[in-house]
C-alpha positions in Angstrom: 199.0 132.6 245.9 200.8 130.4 243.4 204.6 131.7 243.2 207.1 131.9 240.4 208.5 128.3 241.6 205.1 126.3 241.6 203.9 128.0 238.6 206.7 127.3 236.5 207.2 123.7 237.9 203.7 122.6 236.8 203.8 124.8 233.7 207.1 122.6 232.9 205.5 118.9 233.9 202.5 120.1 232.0 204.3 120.7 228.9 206.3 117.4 229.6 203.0 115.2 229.1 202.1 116.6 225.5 203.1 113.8 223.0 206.2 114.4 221.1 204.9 115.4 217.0 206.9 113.9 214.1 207.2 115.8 211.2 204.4 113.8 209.4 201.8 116.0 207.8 198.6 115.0 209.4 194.8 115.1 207.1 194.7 118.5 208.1 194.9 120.6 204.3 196.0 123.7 206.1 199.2 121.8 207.4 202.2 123.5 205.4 205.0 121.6 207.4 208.3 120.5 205.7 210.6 117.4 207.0 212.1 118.7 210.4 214.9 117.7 212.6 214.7 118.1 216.2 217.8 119.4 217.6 219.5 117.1 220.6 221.0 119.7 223.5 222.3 121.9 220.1 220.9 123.6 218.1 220.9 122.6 214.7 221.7 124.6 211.7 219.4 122.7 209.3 216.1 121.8 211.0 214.5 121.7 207.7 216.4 119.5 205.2 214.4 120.3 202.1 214.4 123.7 202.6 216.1 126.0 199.6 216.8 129.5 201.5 215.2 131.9 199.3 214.7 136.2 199.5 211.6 138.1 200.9 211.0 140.5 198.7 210.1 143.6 201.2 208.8 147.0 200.3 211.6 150.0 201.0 211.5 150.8 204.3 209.0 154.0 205.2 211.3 156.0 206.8 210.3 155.8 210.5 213.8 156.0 212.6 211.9 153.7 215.2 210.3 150.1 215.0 206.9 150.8 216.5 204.3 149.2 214.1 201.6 150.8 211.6 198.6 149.4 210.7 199.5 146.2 208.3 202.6 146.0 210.2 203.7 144.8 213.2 206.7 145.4 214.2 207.6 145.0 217.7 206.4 143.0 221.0 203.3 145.7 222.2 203.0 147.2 219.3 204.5 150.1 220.1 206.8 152.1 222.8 204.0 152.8 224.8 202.1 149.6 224.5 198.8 150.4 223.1 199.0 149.4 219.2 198.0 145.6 218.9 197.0 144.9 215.2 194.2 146.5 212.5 191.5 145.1 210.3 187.9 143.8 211.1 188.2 140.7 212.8 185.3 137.4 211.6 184.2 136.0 214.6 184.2 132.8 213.4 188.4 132.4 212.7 189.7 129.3 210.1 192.8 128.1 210.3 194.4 129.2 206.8 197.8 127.2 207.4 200.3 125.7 210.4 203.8 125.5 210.1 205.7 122.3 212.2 208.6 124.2 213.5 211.9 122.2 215.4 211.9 120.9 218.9 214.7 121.4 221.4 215.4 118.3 223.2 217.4 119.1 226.6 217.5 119.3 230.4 215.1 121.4 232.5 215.9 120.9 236.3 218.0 118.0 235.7 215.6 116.4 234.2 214.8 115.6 230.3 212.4 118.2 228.7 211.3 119.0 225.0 211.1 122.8 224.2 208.5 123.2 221.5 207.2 125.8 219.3 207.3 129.7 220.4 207.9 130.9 224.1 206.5 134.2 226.3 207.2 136.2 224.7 207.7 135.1 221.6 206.0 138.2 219.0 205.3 137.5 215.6 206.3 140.4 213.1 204.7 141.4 209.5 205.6 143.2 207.4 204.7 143.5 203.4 203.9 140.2 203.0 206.0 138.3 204.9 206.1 137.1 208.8 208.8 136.4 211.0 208.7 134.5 214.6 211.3 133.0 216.5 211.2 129.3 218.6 212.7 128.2 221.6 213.8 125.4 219.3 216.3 128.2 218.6 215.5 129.5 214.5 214.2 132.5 213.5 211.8 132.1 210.6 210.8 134.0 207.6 207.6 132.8 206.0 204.9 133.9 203.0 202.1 135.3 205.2 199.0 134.1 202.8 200.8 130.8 202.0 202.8 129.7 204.9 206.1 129.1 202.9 209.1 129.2 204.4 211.4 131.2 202.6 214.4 131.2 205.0 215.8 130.5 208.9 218.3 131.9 211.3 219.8 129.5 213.7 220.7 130.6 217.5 222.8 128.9 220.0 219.9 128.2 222.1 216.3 128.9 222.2 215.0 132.0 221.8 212.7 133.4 224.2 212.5 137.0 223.7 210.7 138.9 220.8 212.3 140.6 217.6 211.7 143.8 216.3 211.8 145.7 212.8 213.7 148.4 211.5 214.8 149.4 208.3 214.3 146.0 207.3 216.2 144.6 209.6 215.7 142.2 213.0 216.8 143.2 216.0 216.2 139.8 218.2 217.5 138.9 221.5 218.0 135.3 222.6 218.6 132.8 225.9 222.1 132.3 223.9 223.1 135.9 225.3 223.1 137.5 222.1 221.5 140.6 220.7 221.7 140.1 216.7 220.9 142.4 213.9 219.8 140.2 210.7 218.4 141.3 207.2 214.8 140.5 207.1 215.0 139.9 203.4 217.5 136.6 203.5 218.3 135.9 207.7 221.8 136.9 207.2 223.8 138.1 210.1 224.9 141.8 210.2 225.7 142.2 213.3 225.8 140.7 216.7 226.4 141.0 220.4 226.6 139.0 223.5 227.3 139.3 227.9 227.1 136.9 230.2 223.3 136.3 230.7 220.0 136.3 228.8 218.6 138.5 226.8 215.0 138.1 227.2 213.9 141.9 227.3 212.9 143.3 223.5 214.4 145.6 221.9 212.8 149.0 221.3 214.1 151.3 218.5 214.1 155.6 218.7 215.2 157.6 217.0 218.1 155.3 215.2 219.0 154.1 218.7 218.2 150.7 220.4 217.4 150.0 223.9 217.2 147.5 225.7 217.5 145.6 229.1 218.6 142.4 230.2 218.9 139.8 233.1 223.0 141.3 233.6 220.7 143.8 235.2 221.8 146.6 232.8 219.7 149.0 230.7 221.5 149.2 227.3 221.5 152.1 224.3 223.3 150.6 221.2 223.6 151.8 217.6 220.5 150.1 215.8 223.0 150.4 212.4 226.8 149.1 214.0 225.7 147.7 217.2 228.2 149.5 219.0 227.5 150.0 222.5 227.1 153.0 223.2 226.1 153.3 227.3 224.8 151.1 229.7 223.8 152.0 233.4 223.7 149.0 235.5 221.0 148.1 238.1 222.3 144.8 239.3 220.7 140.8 239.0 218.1 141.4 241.7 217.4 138.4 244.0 214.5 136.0 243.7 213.1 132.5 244.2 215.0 129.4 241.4 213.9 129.3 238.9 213.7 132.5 238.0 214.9 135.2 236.1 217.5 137.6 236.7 217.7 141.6 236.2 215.5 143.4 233.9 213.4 140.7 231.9 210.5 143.2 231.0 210.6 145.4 227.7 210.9 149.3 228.0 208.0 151.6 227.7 208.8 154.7 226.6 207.1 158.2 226.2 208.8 161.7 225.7 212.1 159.8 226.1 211.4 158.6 229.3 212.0 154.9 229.9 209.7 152.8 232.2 210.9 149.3 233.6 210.7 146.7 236.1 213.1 144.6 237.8 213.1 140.8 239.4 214.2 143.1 243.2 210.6 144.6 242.2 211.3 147.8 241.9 210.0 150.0 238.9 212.3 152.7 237.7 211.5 155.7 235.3 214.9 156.9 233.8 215.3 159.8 230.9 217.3 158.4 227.9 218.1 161.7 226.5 220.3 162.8 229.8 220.9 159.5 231.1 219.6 159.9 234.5 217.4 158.9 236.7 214.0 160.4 236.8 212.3 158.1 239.7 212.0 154.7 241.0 209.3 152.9 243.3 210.2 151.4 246.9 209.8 147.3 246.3 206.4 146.5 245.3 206.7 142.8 245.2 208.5 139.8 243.9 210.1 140.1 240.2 208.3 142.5 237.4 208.3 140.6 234.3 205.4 142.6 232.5 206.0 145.4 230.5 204.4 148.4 231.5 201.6 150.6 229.6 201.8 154.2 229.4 198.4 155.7 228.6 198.2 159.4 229.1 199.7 161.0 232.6 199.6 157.4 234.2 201.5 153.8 233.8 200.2 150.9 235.1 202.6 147.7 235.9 201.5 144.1 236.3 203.9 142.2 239.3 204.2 138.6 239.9 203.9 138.6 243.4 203.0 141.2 246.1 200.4 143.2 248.1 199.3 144.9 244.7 199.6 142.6 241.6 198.0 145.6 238.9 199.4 149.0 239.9 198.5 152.4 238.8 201.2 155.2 239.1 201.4 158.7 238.2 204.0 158.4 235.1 205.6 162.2 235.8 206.2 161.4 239.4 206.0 157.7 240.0 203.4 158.3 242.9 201.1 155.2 243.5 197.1 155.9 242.4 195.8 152.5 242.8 196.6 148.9 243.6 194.4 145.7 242.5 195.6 142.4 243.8 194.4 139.8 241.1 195.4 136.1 241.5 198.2 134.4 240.1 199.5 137.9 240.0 200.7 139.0 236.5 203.5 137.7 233.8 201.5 139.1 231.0 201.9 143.1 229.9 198.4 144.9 230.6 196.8 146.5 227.7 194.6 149.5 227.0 191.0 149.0 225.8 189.4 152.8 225.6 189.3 154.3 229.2 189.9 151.0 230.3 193.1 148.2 231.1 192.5 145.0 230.3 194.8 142.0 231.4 195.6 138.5 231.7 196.4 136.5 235.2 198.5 133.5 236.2 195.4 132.4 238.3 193.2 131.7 235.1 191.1 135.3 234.7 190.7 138.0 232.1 189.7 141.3 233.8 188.9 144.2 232.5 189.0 147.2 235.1 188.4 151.2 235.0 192.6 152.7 234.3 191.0 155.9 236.4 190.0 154.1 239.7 191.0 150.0 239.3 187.1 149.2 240.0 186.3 145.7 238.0 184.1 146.2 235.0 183.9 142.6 234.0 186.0 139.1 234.8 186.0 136.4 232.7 187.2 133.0 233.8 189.9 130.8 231.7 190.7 127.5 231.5 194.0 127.9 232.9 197.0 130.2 233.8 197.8 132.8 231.1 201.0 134.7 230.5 199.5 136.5 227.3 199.7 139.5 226.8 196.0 140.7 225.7 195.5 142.6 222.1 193.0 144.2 221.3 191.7 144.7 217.8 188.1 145.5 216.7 186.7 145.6 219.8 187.8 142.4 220.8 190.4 140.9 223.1 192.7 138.4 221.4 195.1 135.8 223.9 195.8 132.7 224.6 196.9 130.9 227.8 198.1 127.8 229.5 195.2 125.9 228.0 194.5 124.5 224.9 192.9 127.8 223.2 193.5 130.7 221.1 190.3 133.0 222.7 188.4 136.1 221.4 186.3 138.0 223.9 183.7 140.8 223.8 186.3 143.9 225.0 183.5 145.5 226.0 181.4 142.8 228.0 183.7 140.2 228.7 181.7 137.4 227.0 183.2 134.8 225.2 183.0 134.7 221.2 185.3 132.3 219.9 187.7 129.8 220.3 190.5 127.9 218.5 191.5 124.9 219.4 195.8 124.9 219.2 195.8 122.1 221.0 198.7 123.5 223.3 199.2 126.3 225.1 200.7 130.2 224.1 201.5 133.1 225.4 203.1 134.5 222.3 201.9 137.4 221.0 199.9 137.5 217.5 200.6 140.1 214.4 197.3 140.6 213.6 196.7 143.0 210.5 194.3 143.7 207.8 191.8 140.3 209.7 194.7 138.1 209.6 196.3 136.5 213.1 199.5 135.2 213.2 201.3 133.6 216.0 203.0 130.0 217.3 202.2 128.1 220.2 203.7 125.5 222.3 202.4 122.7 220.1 205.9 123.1 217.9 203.3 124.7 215.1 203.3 128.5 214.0 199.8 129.3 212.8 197.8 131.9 210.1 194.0 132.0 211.3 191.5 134.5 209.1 188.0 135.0 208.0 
């Protein structure tokens, strides 16, 4: 079995032996890109020199006092709390590219050696909402374009790259970042309302209930803030965890949550279920394996949890009582979230499959093979299974048979999960481009 070290070492060399892009519009008409700077072991504040910041002109906000998406709208990494929302509209199988967006390198170090950062990151979730979409790059910006056009109407600059995925609410962003902030910014003009930093990174997504924004974080701490002040309101603290270099620390993975209860993994393996209402535990697994970086899917009385490494790399758990119902070990083991496909879960793996398998028993119903590795985090929309992977693909697959339908070439790899509404997929890559495909 390939482990965290390996994967990410050849993931990393891999990425290394892409070309560099200039800013250059190519022939391509669908090619949107403005002049860019690449930013030099900084980030810079003006990546795009010609750019004149302008206003998204957003609908009022519904009223929802949470951030999981409606159809036209996504609004947060899985959709929503319990992971089963992953876009609307009917889907062409035969996807054009409407427009691609160069967005800014980060030139730095990666294990003392020199690396280029490019384009969007795992997780790396696009948002829409009225008719505008937001992503964020690990060439540290935040982005705010025209969905049909591909215009970029304004950026937010990090300290470093940003990894993690945003979410809406009442037309605000709630994004974490590898700079160890959590920031609240208005989604109509990408200025700062509030902000909030610890030691360590803040890969984990926010979720938002109820006016209240949770949270974990590789300081190991599950977090509750006020989604209007940012005030911190508790924490409860589960420690960094242990694991191989390089690695991540703490709680990496996004929350589920159902009925109030939070569900979460952790790099020591462990899965914990903890009420956010009383603020205590409810349960927590014995070690499973090594490091839980998938977000977990609630789907009726049971959760299921992908694991890097370990006896089990797909589990199946009673979600009131945490009791084990089935194991699958699939190879590579899992970095991508699993996703619910009618009575089935559907997932990605780090050893180059897609798998669909029954949620009741874990019995295979179909495999299908990929080029590569994949971290993506499957949606599934139409009856069809949209990802991407380590390869050079964007991929659409049959949910219920497993055959192939389409493919779009990026070029690069991603692992960045698409908004995709009304027949419309949005999402970056690592190519440094963020793309709009459609019928």
């Amino acid at each position: 079995m390939i482990n965290r070290r390996t994967f990410l070492q050849v993931s990393a060399a891999a990425a290394a032996a892409y070309p560099l892009r200039s800013w250059a519009k190519d022939k391509d008409p669908a090619d949107v890109s403005m002049k860019v700077v690449h930013s030099q072991n900084s980030i810079t504040k003006k990546p795009y020199p010609d750019l004149v910041p302008g206003v998204a002109k957003l609908p009022a906000w519904d009223g929802n006092t949470h951030s999981e998406s409606v159809p036209g709208s996504m609004r947060q990494f899985r959709g929503n709390h319990a992971g089963t929302y992953y876009g609307s509209g009917k889907l062409s199988e035969n996807l054009r590219l409407h427009w691609k967006f160069r967005m800014s390198d980060f030139k730095t170090t990666f294990q003392d050696k020199p690396h280029t950062w490019s384009g969007t990151g795992w997780t790396g979730q696009t948002l829409k909402y009225g008719d505008y979409v937001w992503a964020a790059d690990v060439g540290g910006h935040l982005h705010c374009w025209e969905a049909k056009t591909g215009k970029l109407v304004w950026i937010f600059s990090g300290e470093r790259m940003f990894k993690g995925s945003p979410c809406l609410y009442k037309n605000r962003i709630y994004i974490p970042s590898v700079d160890n902030h959590i920031r609240c910014i208005d989604a109509s003009d990408g200025k700062l309302i509030w902000d909030w930093s610890s030691w360590a990174d803040n890969d984990s997504s926010p979720r938002i209930l109820d006016g209240k924004l949770y949270i974990g974080g590789e300081d190991g701490d599950l977090k509750c803030f006020d989604a209007e002040t940012g005030k911190l309101e508790w924490k409860e603290s589960y420690g960094r965890g242990s694991g191989e270099e390089p690695g991540s620390e703490g709680i990496e993975c996004s929350l589920a949550i159902a009925d109030n209860i939070a569900y979460f993994g952790h790099l020591e393996g462990i899965v914990r279920a903890y009420d956010l209402k009383n603020r205590k535990l409810v349960w927590k697994t014995p070690k499973l394996g090594l490091d839980i970086d998938a977000s977990a899917l609630v789907v009726g009385d049971k959760l299921y949890v992908g694991i890097e490494e370990g006896k089990h790399t797909l589990m199946c758990f009673d979600r009131a009582t945490g009791k084990e119902i089935w194991g699958k070990n699939l190879s590579g083991g899992l970095w991508g979230s699993p996703s619910k496909f009618e009575n089935n879960v559907i997932a990605t793996t780090a050893g180059g499959r897609l798998v669909s398998l029954d949620g009741a028993t874990g019995a295979e119903v179909w495999s299908y093979k990929i080029s590569n590795g994949s971290w993506y985090s499957p949606q599934i929309v139409d009856g069809k299974v949209m990802f991407g992977s380590y390869g050079t693909h964007y991929e659409m697959v049959d949910a219920k048979t497993g055959k192939s339908i389409w493919k779009g070439d990026l070029g690069d790899r991603t692992h960045s999960g698409a908004a995709i509404e009304d027949g419309f997929c949005w999402f970056g890559g690592g190519s440094g481009y963020m793309y709009c495909w459609g019928p």
